[in-house]
C-alpha positions in Angstrom: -129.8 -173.7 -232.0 -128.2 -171.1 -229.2 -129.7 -169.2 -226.9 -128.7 -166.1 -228.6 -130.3 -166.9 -231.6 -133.2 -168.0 -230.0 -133.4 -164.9 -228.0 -133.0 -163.2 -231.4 -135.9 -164.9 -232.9 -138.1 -163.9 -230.0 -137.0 -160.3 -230.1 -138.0 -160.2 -234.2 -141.2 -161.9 -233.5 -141.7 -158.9 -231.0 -140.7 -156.3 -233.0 -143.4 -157.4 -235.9 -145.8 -157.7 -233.3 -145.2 -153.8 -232.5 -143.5 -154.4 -229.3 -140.3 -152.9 -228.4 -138.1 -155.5 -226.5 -134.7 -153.6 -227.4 -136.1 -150.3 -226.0 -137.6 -151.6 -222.9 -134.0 -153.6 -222.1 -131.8 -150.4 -223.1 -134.1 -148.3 -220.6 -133.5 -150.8 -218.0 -130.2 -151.5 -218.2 -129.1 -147.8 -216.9 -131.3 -147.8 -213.7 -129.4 -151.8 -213.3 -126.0 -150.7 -213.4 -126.2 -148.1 -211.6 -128.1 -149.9 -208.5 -125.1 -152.2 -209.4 -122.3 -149.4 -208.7 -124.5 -148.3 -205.7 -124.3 -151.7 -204.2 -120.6 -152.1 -204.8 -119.1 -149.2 -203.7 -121.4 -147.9 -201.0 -123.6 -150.3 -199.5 -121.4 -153.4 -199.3 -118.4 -151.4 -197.4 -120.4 -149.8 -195.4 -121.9 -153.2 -194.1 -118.8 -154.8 -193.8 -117.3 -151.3 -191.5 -120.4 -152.1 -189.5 -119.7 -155.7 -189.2 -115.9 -154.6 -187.9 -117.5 -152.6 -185.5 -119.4 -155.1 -183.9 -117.3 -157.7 -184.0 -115.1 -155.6 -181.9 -117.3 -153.7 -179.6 -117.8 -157.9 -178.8 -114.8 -158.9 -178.2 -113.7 -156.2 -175.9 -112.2 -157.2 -172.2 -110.7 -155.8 -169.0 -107.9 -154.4 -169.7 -108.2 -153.1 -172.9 -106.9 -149.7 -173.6 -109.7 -148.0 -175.5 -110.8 -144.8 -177.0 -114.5 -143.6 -177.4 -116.2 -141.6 -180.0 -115.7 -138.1 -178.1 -112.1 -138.9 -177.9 -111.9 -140.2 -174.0 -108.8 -142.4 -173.9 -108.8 -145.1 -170.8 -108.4 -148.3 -169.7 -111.2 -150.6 -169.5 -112.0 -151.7 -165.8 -115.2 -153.2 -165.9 -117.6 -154.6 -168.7 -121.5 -155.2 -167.6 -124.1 -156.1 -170.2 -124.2 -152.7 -172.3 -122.2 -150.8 -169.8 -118.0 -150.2 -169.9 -116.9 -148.8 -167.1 -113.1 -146.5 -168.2 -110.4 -145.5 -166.0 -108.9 -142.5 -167.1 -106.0 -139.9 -166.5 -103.3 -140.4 -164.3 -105.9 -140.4 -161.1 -107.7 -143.2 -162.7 -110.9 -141.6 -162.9 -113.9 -143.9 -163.9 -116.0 -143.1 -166.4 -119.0 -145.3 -167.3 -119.7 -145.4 -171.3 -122.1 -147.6 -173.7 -121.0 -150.0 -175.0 -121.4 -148.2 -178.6 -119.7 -145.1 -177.4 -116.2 -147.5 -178.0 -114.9 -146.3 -181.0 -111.8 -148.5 -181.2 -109.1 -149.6 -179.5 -106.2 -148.3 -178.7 
């Protein structure tokens, strides 16, 4: 015997019994496909963007030629803790940003 048919079997016996298995699973499979579509194209990018991010914010080094999230674009001259220290414009002007103000390299 299968496991459909045995799932079959135990949706009749429910059905006599006056409960209703195939309304309760066609009422919850809506609410699951959509937590489904949720996950796969919304949370799951938006994780993996935010792994990018840090991945990167991590791996940054003198030198780099960076750009931060209010559009400041320098060279990085010093890295402390959580604390990047930009030289910028032709006069090299330093600038000290977050570390999470980096919005990408350049």
């Amino acid at each position: 015997m299968s496991l459909f048919t045995i799932a079959y079997a135990v949706g009749e016996g429910a059905e006599a019994a006056g409960i209703p298995t195939a309304g309760i699973i066609q009422s919850l499979g809506l609410p699951v496909l959509l937590i489904g579509v949720f996950y796969f194209m919304l949370i799951r990018p938006q994780r993996k963007r935010e792994k990018q991010a840090k991945e990167m914010l991590a791996a940054l080094k003198v030198g780099d030629k960076v750009a931060s999230i209010g559009g400041i674009i320098g060279t990085i001259s010093a890295i402390k803790d959580d604390t990047v220290t930009v030289e910028v414009g032709a006069d090299k002007t330093k600038i000290q940003l977050e570390r999470n103000a980096i919005k990408g390299l350049r």
